[in-house]
C-alpha distance (Angstrom), angle and dihedral (degrees) to the residues before:
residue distance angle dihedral
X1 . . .
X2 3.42 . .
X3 4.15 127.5 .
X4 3.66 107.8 -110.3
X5 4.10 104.5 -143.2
X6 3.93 104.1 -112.8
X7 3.34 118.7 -120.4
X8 3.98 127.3 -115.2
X9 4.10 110.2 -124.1
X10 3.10 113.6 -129.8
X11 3.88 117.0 -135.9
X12 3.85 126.0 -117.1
X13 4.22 83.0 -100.4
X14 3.61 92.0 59.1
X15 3.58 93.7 42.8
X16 3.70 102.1 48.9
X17 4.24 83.3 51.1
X18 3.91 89.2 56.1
X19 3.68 99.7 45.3
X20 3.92 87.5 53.3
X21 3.85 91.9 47.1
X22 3.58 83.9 54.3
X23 3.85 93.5 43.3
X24 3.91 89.2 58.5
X25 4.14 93.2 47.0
X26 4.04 81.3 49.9
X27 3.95 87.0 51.9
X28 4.19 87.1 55.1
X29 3.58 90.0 52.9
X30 3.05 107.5 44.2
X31 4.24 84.7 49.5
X32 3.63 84.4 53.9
X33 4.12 95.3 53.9
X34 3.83 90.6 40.7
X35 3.95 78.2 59.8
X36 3.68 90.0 42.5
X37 3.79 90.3 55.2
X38 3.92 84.2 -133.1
X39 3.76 102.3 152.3
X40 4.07 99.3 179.5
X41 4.14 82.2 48.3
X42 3.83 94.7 50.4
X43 3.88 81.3 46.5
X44 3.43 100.2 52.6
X45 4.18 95.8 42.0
X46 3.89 82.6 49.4
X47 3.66 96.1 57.0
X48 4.10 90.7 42.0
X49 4.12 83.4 48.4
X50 3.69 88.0 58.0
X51 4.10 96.4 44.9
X52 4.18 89.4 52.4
X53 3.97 85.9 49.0
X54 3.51 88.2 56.6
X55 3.67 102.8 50.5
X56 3.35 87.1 37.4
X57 3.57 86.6 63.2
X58 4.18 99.8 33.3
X59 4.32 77.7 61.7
X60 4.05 89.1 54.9
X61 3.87 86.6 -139.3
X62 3.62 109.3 174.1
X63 3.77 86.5 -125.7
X64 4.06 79.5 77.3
X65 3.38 91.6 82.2
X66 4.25 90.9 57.2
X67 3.68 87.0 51.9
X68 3.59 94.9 52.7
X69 3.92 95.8 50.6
């Protein structure tokens, strides 16, 4: 059996900064589908939009606030 290297965890800080990284690559795609004229894909981006807000919020990273506005 081999040792599986632990993972660090990251700290509500970190995680708040991800999720909005990942907020603004959501934003590009769901530009991109918009141009696509892909309504279920627009949908579906939407909906995954509104999940990172809400962590994002659950966290209480300042970055909330940006979200919110």
């Amino acid at each position: 059996m081999t040792d599986k290297p632990r993972k660090r965890r990251l700290s509500a800080k970190q995680k708040s900064s991800t999720l909005f990284h990942f907020w603004h690559n959501l934003q590009d795609f769901k530009e991109e589908a918009e141009q696509m004229k892909d309504g279920e894909l627009v949908l579906l981006i939407g909906m995954m939009e509104l999940l990172v807000e809400e962590r994002i919020a659950l966290l209480g990273g300042g970055r909330a606030a940006l979200l919110a506005s």
